[in-house]
C-alpha positions as CSV (number, residue, x, y, z in Angstrom):
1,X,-62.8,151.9,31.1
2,X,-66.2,151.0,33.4
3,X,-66.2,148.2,35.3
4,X,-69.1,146.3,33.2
5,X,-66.4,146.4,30.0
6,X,-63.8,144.9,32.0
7,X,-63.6,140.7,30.8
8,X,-63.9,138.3,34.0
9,X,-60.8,137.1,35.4
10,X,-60.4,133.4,34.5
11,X,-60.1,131.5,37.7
12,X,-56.4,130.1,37.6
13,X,-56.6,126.0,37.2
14,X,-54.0,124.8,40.3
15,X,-51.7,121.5,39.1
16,X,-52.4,118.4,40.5
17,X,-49.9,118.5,43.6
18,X,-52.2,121.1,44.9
19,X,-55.1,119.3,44.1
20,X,-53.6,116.5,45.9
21,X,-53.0,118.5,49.0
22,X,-56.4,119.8,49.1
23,X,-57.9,116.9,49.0
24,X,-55.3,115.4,51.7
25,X,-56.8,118.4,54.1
26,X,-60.5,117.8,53.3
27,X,-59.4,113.5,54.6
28,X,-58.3,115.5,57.7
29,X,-61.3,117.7,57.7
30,X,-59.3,121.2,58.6
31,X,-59.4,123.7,56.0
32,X,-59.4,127.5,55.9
33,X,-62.4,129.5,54.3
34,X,-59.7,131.1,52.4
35,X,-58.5,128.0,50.9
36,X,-62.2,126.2,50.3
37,X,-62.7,129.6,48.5
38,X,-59.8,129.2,46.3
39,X,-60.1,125.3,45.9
40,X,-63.7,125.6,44.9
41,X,-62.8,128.2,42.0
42,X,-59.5,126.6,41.1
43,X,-59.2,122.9,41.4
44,X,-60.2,120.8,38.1
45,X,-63.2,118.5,38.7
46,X,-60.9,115.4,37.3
47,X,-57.8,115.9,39.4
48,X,-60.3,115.8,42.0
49,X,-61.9,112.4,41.2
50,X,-58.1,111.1,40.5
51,X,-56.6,112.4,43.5
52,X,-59.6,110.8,45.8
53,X,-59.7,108.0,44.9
54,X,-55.6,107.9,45.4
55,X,-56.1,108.6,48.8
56,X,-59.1,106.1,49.2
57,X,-56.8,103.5,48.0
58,X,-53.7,104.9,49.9
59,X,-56.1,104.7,52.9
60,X,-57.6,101.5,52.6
61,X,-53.5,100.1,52.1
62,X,-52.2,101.8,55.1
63,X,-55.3,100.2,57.3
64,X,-54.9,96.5,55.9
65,X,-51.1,97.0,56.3
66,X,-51.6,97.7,60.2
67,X,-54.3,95.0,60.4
68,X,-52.3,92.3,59.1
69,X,-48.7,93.5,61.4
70,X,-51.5,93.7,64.8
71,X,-53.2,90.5,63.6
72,X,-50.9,87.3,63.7
């Protein structure tokens, strides 16, 4: 068997917990090469929206929550 009749791996869809993790670490901004390499193969374009905009809301409660215990 050559390489050229060997199929292409399909790259391995990750769930949506690790979709939400990754996009937790790109909020932070630290990620390893490694794991950018294997996000941008893996992750599934929709869990990405989804989990986004679950931490854009998540975010946007946790800073009105500490605005409204700072501000009487």
């Amino acid at each position: 068997m050559t390489p050229s009749d060997r199929k292409p791996e399909e790259p391995r869809k990750t769930s949506f917990l690790a979709t939400l993790a990754a996009v937790f670490w790109s909020f932070v901004g630290l990620r390893r090469s490694k794991d950018y390499e294997k996000d941008v193969t893996g992750l599934n374009p929709v869990y990405v929206v989804i989990a986004g905009l679950l931490g854009v809301a998540i975010f946007v409660g946790v800073l009105i929550a500490v605005v409204k215990m700072v501000v009487p």
